[in-house]
PLY file of the C-alpha trace (Angstrom):
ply
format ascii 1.0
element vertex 83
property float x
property float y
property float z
element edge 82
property int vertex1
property int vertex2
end_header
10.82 -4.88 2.95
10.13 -8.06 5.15
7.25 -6.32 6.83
5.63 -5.48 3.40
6.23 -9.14 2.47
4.09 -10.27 5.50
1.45 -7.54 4.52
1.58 -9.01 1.40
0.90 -12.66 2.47
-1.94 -11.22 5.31
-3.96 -9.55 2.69
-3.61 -12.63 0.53
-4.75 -14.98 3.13
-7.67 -12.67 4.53
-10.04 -11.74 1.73
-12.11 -9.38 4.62
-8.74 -7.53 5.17
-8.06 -7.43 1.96
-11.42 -6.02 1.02
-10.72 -3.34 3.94
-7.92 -2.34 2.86
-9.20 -1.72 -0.20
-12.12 0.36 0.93
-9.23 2.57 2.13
-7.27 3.40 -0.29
-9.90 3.69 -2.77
-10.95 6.76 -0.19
-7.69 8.22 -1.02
-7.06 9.14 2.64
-2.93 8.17 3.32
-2.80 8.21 6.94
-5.82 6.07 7.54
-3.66 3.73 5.15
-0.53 4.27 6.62
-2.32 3.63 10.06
-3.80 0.69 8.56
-0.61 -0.79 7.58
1.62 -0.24 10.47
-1.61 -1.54 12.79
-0.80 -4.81 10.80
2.69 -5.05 11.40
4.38 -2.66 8.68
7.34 -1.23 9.63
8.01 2.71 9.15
11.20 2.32 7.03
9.39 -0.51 4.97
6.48 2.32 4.35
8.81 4.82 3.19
10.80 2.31 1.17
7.96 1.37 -0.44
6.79 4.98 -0.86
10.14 5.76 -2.31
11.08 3.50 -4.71
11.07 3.50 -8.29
8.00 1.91 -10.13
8.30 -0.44 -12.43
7.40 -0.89 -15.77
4.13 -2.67 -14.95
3.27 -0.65 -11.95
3.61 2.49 -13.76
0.96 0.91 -16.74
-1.10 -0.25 -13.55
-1.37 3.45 -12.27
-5.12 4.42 -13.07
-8.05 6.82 -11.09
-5.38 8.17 -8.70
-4.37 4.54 -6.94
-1.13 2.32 -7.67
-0.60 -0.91 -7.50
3.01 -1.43 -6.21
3.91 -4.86 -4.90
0.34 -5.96 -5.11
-0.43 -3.33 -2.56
-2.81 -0.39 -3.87
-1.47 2.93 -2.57
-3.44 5.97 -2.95
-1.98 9.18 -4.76
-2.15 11.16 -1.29
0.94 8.94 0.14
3.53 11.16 -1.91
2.66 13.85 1.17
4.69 11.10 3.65
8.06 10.70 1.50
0 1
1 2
2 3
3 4
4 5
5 6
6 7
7 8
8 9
9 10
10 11
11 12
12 13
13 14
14 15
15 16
16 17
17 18
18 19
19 20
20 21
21 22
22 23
23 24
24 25
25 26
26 27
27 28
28 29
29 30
30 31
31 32
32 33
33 34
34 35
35 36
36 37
37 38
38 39
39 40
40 41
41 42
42 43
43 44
44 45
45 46
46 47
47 48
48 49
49 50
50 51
51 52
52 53
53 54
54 55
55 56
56 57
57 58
58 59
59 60
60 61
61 62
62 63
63 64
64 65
65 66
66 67
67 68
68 69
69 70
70 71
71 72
72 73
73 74
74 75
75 76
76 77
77 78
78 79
79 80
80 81
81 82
């Protein structure tokens, strides 16, 4: 999850990639996120690691209008389709 981790730290350093990434998965679209995340360095196995994994307690309470929050990373619902 070392790619995710540098996601992570990108997103929180760039509030205009941040703010596009958002606009993405708020349109619910998976492979323009997907696409989005590997363009900025996210590794396939990290994306399905992170697709697979079990939620946690305040993940699952953070799951609201068909977008989760995992990691501090909003995924949209549609990324099940890629597990």
């Amino acid at each position: 999850m070392e790619t995710i981790k540098k996601f992570e730290e990108m997103l929180k350093a760039d509030t205009n990639l941040a703010l596009e990434y958002q606009k993405l998965t708020e349109d619910k679209n998976s492979e323009t996120v997907v696409n989005f995340m590997k363009t900025h360095g996210v590794s396939d196995e990290d994306i399905k690691d992170l697709i697979n994994r079990e939620l946690s307690d305040d993940e699952l309470d953070g799951v609201a209008g068909g977008r989760t929050l995992v990691r501090g990373i909003y995924l949209p619902e549609s990324l099940e389709q890629h597990r």
